[in-house]
BAMI-755116 format. One record per residue (C-alpha): x, y, z. Coordinates in steps of 0.001 Angstrom, whole numbers, plus 500000, padded with zeros to 6 digits. Each point is the difference from the previous one (the first is absolute). Example, Ala and Ser with C-alpha at 12.3 -4.5 7.8 and 13.67 -1.06 7.14 Angstrom:
2
512300495500507800501370503440499340
# end
This chain:
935
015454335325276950499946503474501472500149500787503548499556503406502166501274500566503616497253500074502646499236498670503410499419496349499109502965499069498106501629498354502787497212497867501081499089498830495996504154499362500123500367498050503056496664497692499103501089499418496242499531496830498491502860500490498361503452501325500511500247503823500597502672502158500476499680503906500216503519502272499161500301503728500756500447501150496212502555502212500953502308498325502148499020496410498894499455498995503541497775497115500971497073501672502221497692497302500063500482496047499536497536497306500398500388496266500825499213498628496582502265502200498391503205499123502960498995496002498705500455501012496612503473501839500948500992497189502072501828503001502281499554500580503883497469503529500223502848502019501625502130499168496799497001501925497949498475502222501776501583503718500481502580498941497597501158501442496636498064497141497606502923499390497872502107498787503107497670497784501069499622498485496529503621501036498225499846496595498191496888501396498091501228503560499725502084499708496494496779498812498344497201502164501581501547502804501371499319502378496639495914498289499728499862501389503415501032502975499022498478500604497056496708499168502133500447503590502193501152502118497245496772498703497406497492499445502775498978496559497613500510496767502091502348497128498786498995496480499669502037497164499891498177496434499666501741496588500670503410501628500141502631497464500915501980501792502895502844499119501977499402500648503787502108499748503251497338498450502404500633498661503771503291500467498980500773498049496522499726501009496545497186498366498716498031500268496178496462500895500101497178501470497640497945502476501250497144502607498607500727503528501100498526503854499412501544502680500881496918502384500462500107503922500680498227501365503036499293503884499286499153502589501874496523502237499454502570502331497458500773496774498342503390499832501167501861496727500505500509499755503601500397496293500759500472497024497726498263496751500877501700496630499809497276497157498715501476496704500070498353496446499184502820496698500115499123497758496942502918497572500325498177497041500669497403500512497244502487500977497579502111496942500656496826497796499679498838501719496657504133499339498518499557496671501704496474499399498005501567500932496874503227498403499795497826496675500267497923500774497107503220500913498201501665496802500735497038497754499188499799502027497152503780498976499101499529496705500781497261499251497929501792502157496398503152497602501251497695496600500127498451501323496413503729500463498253500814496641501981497161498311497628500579501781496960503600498571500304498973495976501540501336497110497687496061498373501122497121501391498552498278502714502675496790501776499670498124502030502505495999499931499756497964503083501449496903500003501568496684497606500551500059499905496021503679498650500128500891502596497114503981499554498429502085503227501819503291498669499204501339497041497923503902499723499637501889498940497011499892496048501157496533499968500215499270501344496987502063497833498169497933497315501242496923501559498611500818501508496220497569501423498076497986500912502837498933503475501063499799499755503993500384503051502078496888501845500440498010496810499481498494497705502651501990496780500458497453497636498950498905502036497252503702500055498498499925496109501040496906498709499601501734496546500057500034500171504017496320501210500610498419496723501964503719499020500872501895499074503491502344503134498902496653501650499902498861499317503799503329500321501277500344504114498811496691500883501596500880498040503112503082502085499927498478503098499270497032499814502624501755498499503144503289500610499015501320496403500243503016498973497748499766497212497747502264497851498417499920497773496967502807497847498340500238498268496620495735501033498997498970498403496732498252503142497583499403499865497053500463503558498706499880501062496297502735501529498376498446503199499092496452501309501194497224497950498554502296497349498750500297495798500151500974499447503588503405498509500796500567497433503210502925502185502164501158499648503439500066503332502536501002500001503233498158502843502000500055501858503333497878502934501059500420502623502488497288503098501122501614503218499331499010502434503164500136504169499335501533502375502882496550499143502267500897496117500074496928499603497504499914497477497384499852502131496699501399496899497438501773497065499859503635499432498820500170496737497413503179498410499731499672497289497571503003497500497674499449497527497297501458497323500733498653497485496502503749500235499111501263498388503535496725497102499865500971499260496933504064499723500516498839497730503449498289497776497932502832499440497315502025499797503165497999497188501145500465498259496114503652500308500419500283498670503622497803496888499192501786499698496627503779500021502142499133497158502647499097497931497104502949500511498544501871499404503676498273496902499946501292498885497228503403500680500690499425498296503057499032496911498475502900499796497782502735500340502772498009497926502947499536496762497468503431499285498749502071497217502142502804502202499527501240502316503184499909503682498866501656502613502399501546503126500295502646501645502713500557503293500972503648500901500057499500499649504114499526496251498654496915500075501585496960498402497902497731502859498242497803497217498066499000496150500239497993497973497859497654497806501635502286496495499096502698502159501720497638500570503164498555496258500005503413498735500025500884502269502913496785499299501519499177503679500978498140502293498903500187503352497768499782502635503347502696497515502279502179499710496869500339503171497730502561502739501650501951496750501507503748499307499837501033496057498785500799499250503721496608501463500745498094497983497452501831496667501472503120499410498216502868498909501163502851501903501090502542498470497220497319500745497389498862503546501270503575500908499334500670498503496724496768502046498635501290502964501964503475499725497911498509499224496714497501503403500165503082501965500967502093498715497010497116501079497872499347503185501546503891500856499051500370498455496902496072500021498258500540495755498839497920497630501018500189496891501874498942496479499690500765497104502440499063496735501317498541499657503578498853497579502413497249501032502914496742498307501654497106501014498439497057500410502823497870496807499265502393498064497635503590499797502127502955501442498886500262500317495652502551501381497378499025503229497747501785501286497607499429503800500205501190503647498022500424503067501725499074503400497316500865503496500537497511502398500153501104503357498508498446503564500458499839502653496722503819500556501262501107496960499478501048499548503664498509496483501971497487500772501938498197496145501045500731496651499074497446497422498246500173496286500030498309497092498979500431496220501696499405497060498521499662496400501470502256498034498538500177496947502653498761497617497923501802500451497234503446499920501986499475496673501368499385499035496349503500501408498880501382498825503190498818496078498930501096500673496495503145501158501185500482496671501886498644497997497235502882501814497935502381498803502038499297496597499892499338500271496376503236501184499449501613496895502340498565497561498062499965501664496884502266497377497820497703497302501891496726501628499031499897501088496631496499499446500030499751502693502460500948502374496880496257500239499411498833500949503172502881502633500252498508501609496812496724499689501818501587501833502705501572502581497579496212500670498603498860500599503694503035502292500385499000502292497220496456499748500807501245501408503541501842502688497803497171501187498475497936500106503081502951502169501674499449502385496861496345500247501052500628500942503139502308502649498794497460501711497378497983499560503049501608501848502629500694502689497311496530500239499714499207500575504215502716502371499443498176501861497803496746499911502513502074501031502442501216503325498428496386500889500053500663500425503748503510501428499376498223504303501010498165498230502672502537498685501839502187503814499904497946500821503038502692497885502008502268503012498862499074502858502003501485503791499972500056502060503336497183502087499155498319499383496384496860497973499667500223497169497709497245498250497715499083497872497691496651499866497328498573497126497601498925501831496565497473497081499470498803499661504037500655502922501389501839498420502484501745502470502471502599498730502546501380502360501993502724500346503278499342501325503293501662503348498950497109500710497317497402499403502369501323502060502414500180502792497437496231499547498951499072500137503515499496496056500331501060497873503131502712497399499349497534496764500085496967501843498202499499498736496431501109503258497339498260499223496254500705502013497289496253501752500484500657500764503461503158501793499108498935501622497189496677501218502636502052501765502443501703501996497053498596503528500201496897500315497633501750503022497568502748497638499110497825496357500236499163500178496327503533501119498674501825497670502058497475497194499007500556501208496118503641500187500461500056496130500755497564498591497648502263502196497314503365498356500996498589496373499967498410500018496732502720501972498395502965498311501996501265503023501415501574501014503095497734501427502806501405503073501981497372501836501707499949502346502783496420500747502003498918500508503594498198497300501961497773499871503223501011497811502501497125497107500579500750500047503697501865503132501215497903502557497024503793501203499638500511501857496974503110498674498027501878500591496731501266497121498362501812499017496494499645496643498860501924498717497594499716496360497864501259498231497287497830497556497549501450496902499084498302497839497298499498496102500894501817497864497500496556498256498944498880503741498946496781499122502071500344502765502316502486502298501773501671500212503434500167503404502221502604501455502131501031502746501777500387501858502987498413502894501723501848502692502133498528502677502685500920503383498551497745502393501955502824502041501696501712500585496807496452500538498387499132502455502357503450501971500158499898500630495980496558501382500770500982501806502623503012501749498154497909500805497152497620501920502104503202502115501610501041501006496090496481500764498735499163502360503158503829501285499886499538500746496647496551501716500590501039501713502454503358501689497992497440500588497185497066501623502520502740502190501539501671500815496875503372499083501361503142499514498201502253497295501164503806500562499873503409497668500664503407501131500601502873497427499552502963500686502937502421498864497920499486501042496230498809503147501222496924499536497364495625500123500654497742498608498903496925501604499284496054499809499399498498502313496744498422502147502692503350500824501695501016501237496794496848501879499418500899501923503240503367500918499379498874501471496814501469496880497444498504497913497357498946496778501277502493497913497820502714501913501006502950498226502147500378502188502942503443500032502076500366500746503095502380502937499893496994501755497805497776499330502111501660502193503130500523502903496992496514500356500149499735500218503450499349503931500995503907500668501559498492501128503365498986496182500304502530498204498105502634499291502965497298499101502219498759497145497724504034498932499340500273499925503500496690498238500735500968497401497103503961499332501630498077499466503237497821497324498604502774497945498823501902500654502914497661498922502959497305498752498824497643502766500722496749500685498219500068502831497495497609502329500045500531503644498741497645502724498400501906501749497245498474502377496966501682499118496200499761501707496630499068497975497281502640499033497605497836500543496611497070502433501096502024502423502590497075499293502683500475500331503781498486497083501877499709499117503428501362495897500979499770497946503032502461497174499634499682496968502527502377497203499799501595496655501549503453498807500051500080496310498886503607498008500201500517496972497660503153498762499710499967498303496660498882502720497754500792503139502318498214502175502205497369502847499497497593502086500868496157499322499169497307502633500167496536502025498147499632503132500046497296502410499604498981503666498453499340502431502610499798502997498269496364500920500642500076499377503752503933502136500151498386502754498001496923499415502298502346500294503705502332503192497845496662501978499624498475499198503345503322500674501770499795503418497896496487500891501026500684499473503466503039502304500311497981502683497901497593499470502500501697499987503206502182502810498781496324502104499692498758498827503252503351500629502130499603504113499772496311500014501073500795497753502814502747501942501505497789502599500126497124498590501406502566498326502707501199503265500963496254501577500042499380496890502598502922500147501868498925504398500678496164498795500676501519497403502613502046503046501707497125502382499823497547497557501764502507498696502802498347502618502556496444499094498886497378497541501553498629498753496136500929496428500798498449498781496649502217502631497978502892499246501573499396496071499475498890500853496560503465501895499343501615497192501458498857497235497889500196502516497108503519500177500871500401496549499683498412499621496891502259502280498275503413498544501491498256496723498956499474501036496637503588501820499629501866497248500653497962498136497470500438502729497318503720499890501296500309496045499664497928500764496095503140502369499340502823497989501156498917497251497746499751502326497087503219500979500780501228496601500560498791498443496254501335503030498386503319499440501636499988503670501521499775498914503831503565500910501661501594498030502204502104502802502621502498497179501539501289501287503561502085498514502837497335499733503180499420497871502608496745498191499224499449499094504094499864503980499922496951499768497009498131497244501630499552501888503152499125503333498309497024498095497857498760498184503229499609503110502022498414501912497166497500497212499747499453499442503274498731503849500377497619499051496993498999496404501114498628499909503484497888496765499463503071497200500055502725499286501541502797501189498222503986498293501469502914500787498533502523497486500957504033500712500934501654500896497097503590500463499908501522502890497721500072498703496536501597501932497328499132499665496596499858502102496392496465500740498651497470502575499566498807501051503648496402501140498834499080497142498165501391497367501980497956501692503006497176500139497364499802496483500049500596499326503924496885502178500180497832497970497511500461496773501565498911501342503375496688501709497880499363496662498967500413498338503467497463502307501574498029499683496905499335496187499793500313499236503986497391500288502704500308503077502469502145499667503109502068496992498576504215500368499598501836500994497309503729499388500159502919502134498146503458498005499988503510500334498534502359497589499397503459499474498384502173496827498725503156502311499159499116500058496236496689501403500459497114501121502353496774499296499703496843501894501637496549498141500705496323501517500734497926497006502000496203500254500987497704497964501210497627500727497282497319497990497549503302498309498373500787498856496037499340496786498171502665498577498248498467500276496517499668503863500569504106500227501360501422499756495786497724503149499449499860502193502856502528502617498627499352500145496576498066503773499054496115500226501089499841496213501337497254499724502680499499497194502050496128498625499367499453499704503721500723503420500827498399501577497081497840502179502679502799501692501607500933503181498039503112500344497637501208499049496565502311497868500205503632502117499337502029500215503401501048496575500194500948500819496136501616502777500775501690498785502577501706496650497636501236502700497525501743502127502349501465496892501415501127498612496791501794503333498901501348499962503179501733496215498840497887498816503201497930497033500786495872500689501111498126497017500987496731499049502199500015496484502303495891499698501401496977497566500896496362500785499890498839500997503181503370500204501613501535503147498501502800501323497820503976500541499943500956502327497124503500500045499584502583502272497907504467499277499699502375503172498858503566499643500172501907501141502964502848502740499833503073497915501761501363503504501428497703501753502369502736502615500402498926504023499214501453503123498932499110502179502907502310502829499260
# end
């Protein structure tokens, strides 16, 4: 837009819609300013107005300065749209986009008199229009991560598109449900026409047209094998779910859908099995409960684990009041208790049994004498682990032998007077051996309960519990699963809850149900051992564990079926840990393989390292090739090579990280390369200390920093001799116009002054690190008094600086040997930078101190401050602080001031907090005589 100068400029300016601003094209001076454009600035009018423009907007000046420019030398306007800018408004710096023209005003000759300032703020719709698309990007995201999430579900997942319910997507589940079936692009019920007058049917256009989920579980279909088929009864479970695009309109429905004939069909044989193993139960049952005999068994706490009912109608109690009892407990007397007590103690130490004679009152019949045997129990290890018995009644027949005994007596009395008694006594004899016999029977018997009994021998292990393993026991035959309160705790179970074997193998995470299910159907009907390690969902707490269970079969001796045990033990942490380190090796290795690192060990004591092919490869050597350590440092350049010895003996001597930047010629090819080496000092005691590390080619980005360091010295060495001269041209202009009344000219000169001191010291700073990298800087030492130094610099820069206060504290004469110019070089940098990066009219303090080994001179401001992660960086060469990216420079005093330093055998270092300033800090040796030559 072109403008020309005439009467009603001002008004159209000051009654703008938008913001205006009208500069003198020759002096750049702000003539006219209107509200909208002083709301835009966010800058008080007297700020603006009558000003040179790039003062009142320096933070804009680096980027716009030549557009404006270029706008009075053309006579074209500039146009910048939606620029992002930072501003200093009311005060604070502050990121904005705006929409701005520079637009020539011309005179009637066409001459570019004024330059007009359009400016429109778009910041808030510019933040709504990123704000508008990063949603659409994210539900964009979201929606290609929900599609992989399918394509990658164990359950079949398909997502149905539009009123026609079309097939978008199917993953690999679902169509494994359907072979032979062609289904995206097709309509659902056309692909099935098996669910056309269905429930499934009614519930996806419910779904699709009001958007209500539906959900249905165990659905009988039948569904043919392949399109057009015989139909086959299978069980799906289903749930549906109406997909929504960006607008929050329904535009499909998402299926997610799993047969589940398999698990109806493994309930039902489930069911078989259960019904099949109470019969069974039953008729153990009946076989125990109906024999006279007493059957029981003891833990080794001789407390009762098992009674048979004669047992628990001669005590007169009950299963629940008797079982976990002790003899006292279950009414026996003291003497008694104690005698059983004794008995399963010898058997517990010496694996015999026991039989005895013993006389107690039987509940409803008064006190009777049993003949009983006590049996060890033993586990797979031989060792005793309960004790069975059997009891029989034997009251009657003691009286017997008790008569017969008396009736032998007398017999024997009157023997020579009753031979006739000879008969009877062979009567008696018959009896006897009739008595034998039945003894015999009640031997084979009891072996026989004995044998019933070791059916219960795994059973009765859960009495032997480990501090943190979870113990069990299975049926082959009926799935019986008997368990301690340690496994149900593992599963997720409370102590009193009732575990089965199909509740435990339910909370067994689906992915490893089926193996872990296979596992132990393979090692009963092959008599194997089980060992099996899965992870598990806890029934009440959803806590994920890892567990290994481990079990043993053990055939019964009938060959009827088989007995299970084992235990389980929690192994999550050590589960998780293996993972865990696996992870750290795979991204360690990646990461060595990414960076193209070689990895390197040096053994303290044998003096030998150990190295990866690629270390080989960059010192020039085969990759087989052994590679000692002394041949390694030969092909070290010898510029470098005492610096890495040295860097290697201070490793191993305190600890200290190495890290050193060396060039080497290889060994086989003659090639220079470029290393970084970086390693850690690592003490072991058994097999000898050494030094770990990688290290990595640097060659392109040396060769990269030689030629860049090259170009700028070139450079600066070009630009110094035009620059003097221009100076000098200035510095004759200034004296010429000190008499005159051209304000602006002698301002202009001024700042152009500036400029060029500004610019020689940078071309100065460019030189000195040339000089510096290609070792040609000289260090002049001299004996001065750095108090002296300090207060030269200060007053120098305090007839520069006018806009802080500039202290220089006390200093007592301190002598010490160094180059004067470049140690004042660097006392003047640090007080650039502390007028640089602190606010006008705020202290900066100068200070010298000394500890009698060394002084040590500090700059402090009260400037913007340092964060800590920028402190590591903040002298290496062209390292600029983010935050004050808008303040000019490029980053090489502070560098130039470390190196100096350093070759100096001094210390440089910076203490600071954001927002509360700096302390820059530098150490040189002190001279300990002060005393002069003054002759």
């Amino acid at each position: 837009m072109l403008l020309t100068d005439g009467e009603d400029l001002y008004n159209i300016v000051l009654n703008a819609p938008i913001g205006i601003c009208i500069l003198n094209a020759d002096t750049l001076v702000a003539e006219i300013v209107n509200g909208k454009f002083l709301e835009v600035a966010g800058k008080p009018y007297d700020a603006i107005f009558g000003k040179f423009y790039w003062d009142a907007f320096a933070e804009a000046r680096t980027h716009y300065e030549s557009a404006l420019a270029g706008v009075i030398l053309s006579g074209e306007p500039y146009y910048a749209n939606e620029v992002e800018l930072m501003l200093i408004r009311h005060g604070e710096e502050e990121i904005v986009f705006v929409t701005f023209v520079y637009a020539p005003i011309k005179d009637k000759l066409g001459q570019v008199i004024k330059v007009a300032v359009w400016v429109l703020e778009n910041t808030k719709q510019v933040a709504e229009k990123k704000e508008q698309e990063a949603e659409k990007l994210t539900f964009k995201k979201e929606r290609d991560r929900l599609e992989r999430y399918f394509m990658q579900a164990p359950v079949g997942i398909c997502i149905l598109q539009g009123p026609e319910l079309i097939y978008e997507l199917t993953n690999t589940a679902y169509d494994h449900m359907l072979l032979d079936r062609k289904l995206l692009g097709r309509p659902i019920f056309e692909a099935l026409p098996e669910l056309v007058d269905s429930p499934i049917q009614q519930m996806l256009l419910k779904t699709y047209y009001d958007g209500t989920p539906c959900e249905m579980n165990e659905v009988l279909i039948p569904v043919s094998a392949f399109e057009g088929g015989p139909t086959k009864d299978r069980y799906f479970s289903f749930s549906f779910q109406a997909r929504r695009d960006e607008n929050d309109v329904i535009d499909g429905v998402v299926n997610i859908v799993f047969e589940v004939t398999g698990l109806i069909q493994i309930q039902q044989e489930l069911l078989d099995a259960r019904e099949y193993s109470e019969q069974q139960k039953r008729v153990y049952e009946t076989i125990t409960s109906n024999t006279p005999d007493l059957m029981y068994v003891f833990d080794l706490n001789c407390r009762f684990t098992y009674a048979n009912s004669a047992l628990l109608s001669m005590w007169g109690k009950t299963w629940e009041n008797a079982i976990g009892k002790s003899l006292l407990e279950n009414g026996y007397e003291p003497w008694h208790a104690e005698m059983h007590e004794r008995e399963i103690a010898t058997i517990t130490k010496t694996r015999q049994s026991i039989r005895g004679e013993v006389s107690f009152p039987h509940a409803s019949l008064g006190r009777r004498i049993y003949d009983y045997i006590l049996i060890p129990v033993l586990n797979q290890d031989g060792e005793v682990e309960a004790v069975a018995g059997t009891t029989r009644d034997i009251t009657e027949r003691k009286v017997w032998e008790d008569t017969l005994a008396q009736s032998a007596e007398k017999l024997q009395a009157i023997n020579e007077e009753l031979e006739a008694s000879n008969e009877e006594q062979a009567a008696s004899n018959e009896e006897l051996n009739a008595i034998n016999e039945e003894l015999e029977q009640l031997n084979k018997e009891l072996l026989e309960a004995k044998q019933k009994i070791e059916e219960g021998e795994v059973a009765l292990r859960l009495a032997v519990s480990a501090a943190n393993f979870g113990t069990w026991f299975l049926h082959s035959v009926t799935r019986e699963f008997i368990t301690d309160t340690r496994l149900k705790q593992l599963f997720g179970y409370f102590p009193e809850e009732h575990l089965s074997f199909e509740n435990a193998l339910a909370q067994v995470r689906e992915d490893y149900r089926d193996y872990v299910s296979a596992k132990l159907e393979y090692a009963i009907y092959h008599n194997g051992n089980y060992d099996v390690t899965f992870p598990v969902i806890g029934y009440h707490d959803q806590e994920l564990r890892w567990l290994r269970c481990i079990g043993n079969l053990k055939a019964d001796t009938s060959g009827t079926f088989s007995t299970f045990t084992g235990v389980v033990m929690d192994i999550t942490e050590q589960h998780l840990a293996a993972n865990n380190v696996e992870q750290a090796e795979e991204g360690l290795r990646l990461a060595i393989e990414s960076g193209e690192l070689a990895i390197w060990y040096l053994d303290q004591k044998l003096g030998t390292i150990i190295a990866s092919p690629r270390f080989n490869e960059m010192f020039g050597l085969r990759s087989d090739e052994n590679v000692p350590f002394d041949a390694v440092i030969a092909q070290i350049l010898p510029e470098y090579r005492q610096m890495v010895e040295d860097a290697v003996a201070a490793t191993f001597a305190t600890g200290a990280n190495f890290n050193v930047e060396y060039a080497v010629t290889g060994f086989h090819d003659g090639k220079l390369r470029w290393v970084r080496s970086v390693g850690k000092y690592v003490q072991n005691t058994k097999n000898g200390n050494y030094i770990a590390g990688v290290m990595a080619d640097i060659t392109e980005q040396k060769t990269d920093d030689i030629r860049k360091s090259d170009f700028i010295g070139m450079v600066s060495h070009e630009l110094k001799t035009p620059l003097t001269s221009l100076n000098a041209y200035l510095q004759l202009l200034q004296q010429k116009l000190k008499s005159s009344n051209e304000k602006f000219a002698i301002n202009a000169l001024d700042q152009s002054v500036k400029q060029v001191r500004k610019m020689t010291t940078m071309i100065n700073g460019f030189l000195n690190i040339s000089r510096l990298e290609s070792g040609k800087i000289h260090i002049d030492l001299q004996h001065f008094d750095i108090a002296e130094l300090a207060a030269e610099t200060v007053a120098e820069t305090k007839l520069m600086v006018t806009t802080h206060n500039i202290i220089l504290k006390p200093i007592a004469p301190t002598f010490v040997n160094a180059d004067r110019d470049k140690i004042g070089q660097v006392i003047n940098n640090l007080i650039s930078n502390a007028v640089k990066y602190s606010k006008p009219d705020t202290l900066i303090e100068v200070s010298c101190i000394t500890d009698g080994q060394e002084m040590c001179v500090s700059v402090t401001d009260e400037g913007i401050g340092i964060r800590a992660e920028d402190i590591n960086q903040l002298f290496e060469r062209y390292y600029r602080v983010e935050s004050t990216k808008y303040i000019s420079g490029f980053g090489i005093g502070l560098y130039l001031c470390a190196e100096i330093i350093k070759r100096h055998e001094g210390r440089i270092w910076v203490e600071s907090e954001p927002e509360k300033g700096s302390t820059f800090y530098f150490s040189l040796p002190i001279v300990k005589s002060t005393t002069l030559d003054t002759d």
